[in-house]
N, C-alpha and C positions, 0 to 999 in steps of 0.2 A: 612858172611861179610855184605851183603845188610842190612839184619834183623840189626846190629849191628848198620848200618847209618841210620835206618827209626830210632831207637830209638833214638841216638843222634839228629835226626830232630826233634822229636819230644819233646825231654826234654828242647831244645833250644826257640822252639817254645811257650812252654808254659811259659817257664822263661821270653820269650820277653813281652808274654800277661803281667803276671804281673808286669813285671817293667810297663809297660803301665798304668795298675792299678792303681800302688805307685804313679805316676804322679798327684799329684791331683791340680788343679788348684786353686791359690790364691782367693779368693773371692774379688770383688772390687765394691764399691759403688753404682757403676753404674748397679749392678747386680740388682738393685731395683728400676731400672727407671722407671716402673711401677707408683711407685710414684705419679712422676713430674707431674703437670696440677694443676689443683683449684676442689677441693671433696666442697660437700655439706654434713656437719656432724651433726647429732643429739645424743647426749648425754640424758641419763636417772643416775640421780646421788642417791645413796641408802647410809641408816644408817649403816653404819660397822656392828657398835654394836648392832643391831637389825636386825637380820636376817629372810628374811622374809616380811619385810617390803614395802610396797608401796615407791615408787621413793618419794624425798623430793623437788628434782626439776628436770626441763630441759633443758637443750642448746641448742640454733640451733646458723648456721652460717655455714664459710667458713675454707678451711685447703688448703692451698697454696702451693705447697713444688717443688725448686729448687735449682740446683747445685750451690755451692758457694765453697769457697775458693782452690785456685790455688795453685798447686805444679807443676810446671816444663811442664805444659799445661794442667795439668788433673787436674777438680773439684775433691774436695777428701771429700765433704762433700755435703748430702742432709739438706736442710733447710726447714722444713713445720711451717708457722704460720696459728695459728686459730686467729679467730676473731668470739667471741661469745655471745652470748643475752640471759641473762634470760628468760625464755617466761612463764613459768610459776611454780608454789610452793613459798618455804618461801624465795628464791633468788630472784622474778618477777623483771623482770628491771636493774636487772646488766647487764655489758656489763667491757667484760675482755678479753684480749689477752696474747697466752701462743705460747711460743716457743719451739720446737724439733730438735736437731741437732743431724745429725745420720752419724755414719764411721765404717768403717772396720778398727778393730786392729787387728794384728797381734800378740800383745802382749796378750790380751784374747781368740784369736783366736774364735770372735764372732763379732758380728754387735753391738758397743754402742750407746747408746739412751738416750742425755742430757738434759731434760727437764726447765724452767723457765717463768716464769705464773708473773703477773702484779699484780696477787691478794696475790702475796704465798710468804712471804720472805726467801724458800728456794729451795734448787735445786734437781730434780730430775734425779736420775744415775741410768743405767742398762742396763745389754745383752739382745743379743736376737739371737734367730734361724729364719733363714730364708728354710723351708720345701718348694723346688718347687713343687715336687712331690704333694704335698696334700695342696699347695698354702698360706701355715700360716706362722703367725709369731710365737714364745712363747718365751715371755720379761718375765725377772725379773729382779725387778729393787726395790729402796726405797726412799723415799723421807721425810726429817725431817719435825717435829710438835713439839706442843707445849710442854713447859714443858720437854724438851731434849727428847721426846719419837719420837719413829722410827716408819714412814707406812713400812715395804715392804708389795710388789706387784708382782702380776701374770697376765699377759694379756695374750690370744691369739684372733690372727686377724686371721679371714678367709676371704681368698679372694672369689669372683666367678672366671668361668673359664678365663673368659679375663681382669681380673685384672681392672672392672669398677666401682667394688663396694666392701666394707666387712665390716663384723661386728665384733665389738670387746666386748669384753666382759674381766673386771677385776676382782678379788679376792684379798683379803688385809689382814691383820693381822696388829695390831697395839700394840705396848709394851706394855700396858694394858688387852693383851688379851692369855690366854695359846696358848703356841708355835706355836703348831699345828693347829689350829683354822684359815679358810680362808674364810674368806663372801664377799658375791657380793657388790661391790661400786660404779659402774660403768657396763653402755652397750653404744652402740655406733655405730648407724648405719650411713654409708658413702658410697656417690655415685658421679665419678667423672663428671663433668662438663666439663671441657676443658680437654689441655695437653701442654696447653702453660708454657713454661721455660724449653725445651728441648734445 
């Protein structure tokens, strides 16, 4: 009889562990506060189509990012703007600001990432994973060009351990190019500054 109750303890037990398991908690925005504050971002931008190539230009500047729009007391969205300067290649002397607006859907059951740039008359869409464990992001996402052809894109960001710096780094394919085919377009070194707009 005893033997009979250790095992019902123990079959109970372990069914409890897992419903515990199954429990998985919703992800929410704010799970990326990390974010929030003012980064110092430098960009290296490269020929899709020429892989291999030397950078064609640079960006430096700022990346701002805080909570904005309100649902029922809780920001439900991070906002980061850049604000960027050519410094130097065949861009020298532009100066352009681009915007990212970032949520948890439920409906993709991922992190989206709305992109909109001063320079670009189109909009960039795409998931991403947020990996605490190993501190990265990994976005895909696409964003239209000319001529009705489509970039998509592959980013991942690594953070360091306390979330004050990361680099990113993109891959692309463009409808002129076979399927499978992904070249560097983009790196991106960011270190934060503040942490003002908590």
């Amino acid at each position: 009889m005893k033997k009979l109750i250790l095992i019902l303890f123990a079959v109970l037990m372990v069914n409890n562990i897992q419903s515990q398991d199954n429990i998985k908690k919703n992800p929410v925005v704010q799970d990326l506060d990390f974010l929030i504050g003012t980064w110092e971002v430098e960009f290296d931008w490269y020929n899709t189509h020429n892989p291999g190539s030397e950078s064609e230009f640079s960006e430096k500047g700022t990346m701002v990012c805080y909570y904005d729009l309100d649902y029922r007391g809780t920001k439900k969205f991070i906002f980061c703007k850049f604000s960027l300067h050519t410094d130097k290649g065949r861009l020298k002397g532009r100066y352009r600001e681009t915007l990212e607006v970032i949520q948890w859907s439920k409906f993709s059951n991922a992190f989206e990432k709305t992109g909109v740039f001063s320079n670009w008359p189109a909009t960039g869409t795409g998931t991403f994973i947020f990996d605490p464990l190993k501190r990265t992001f990994y976005y895909e996402g696409e964003l239209g060009v000319q001529d009705g052809m489509i970039e998509k894109m592959v980013e991942t960001y690594q953070f360091n351990e306390d979330y004050t710096a990361f680099e990113k780094r993109n891959i692309a394919n463009f409808s002129d190019m076979p399927i499978t085919e992904f070249n560097l377009t983009m790196t991106c070194k960011a270190k934060k500054r503040t942490t003002e707009g908590k």
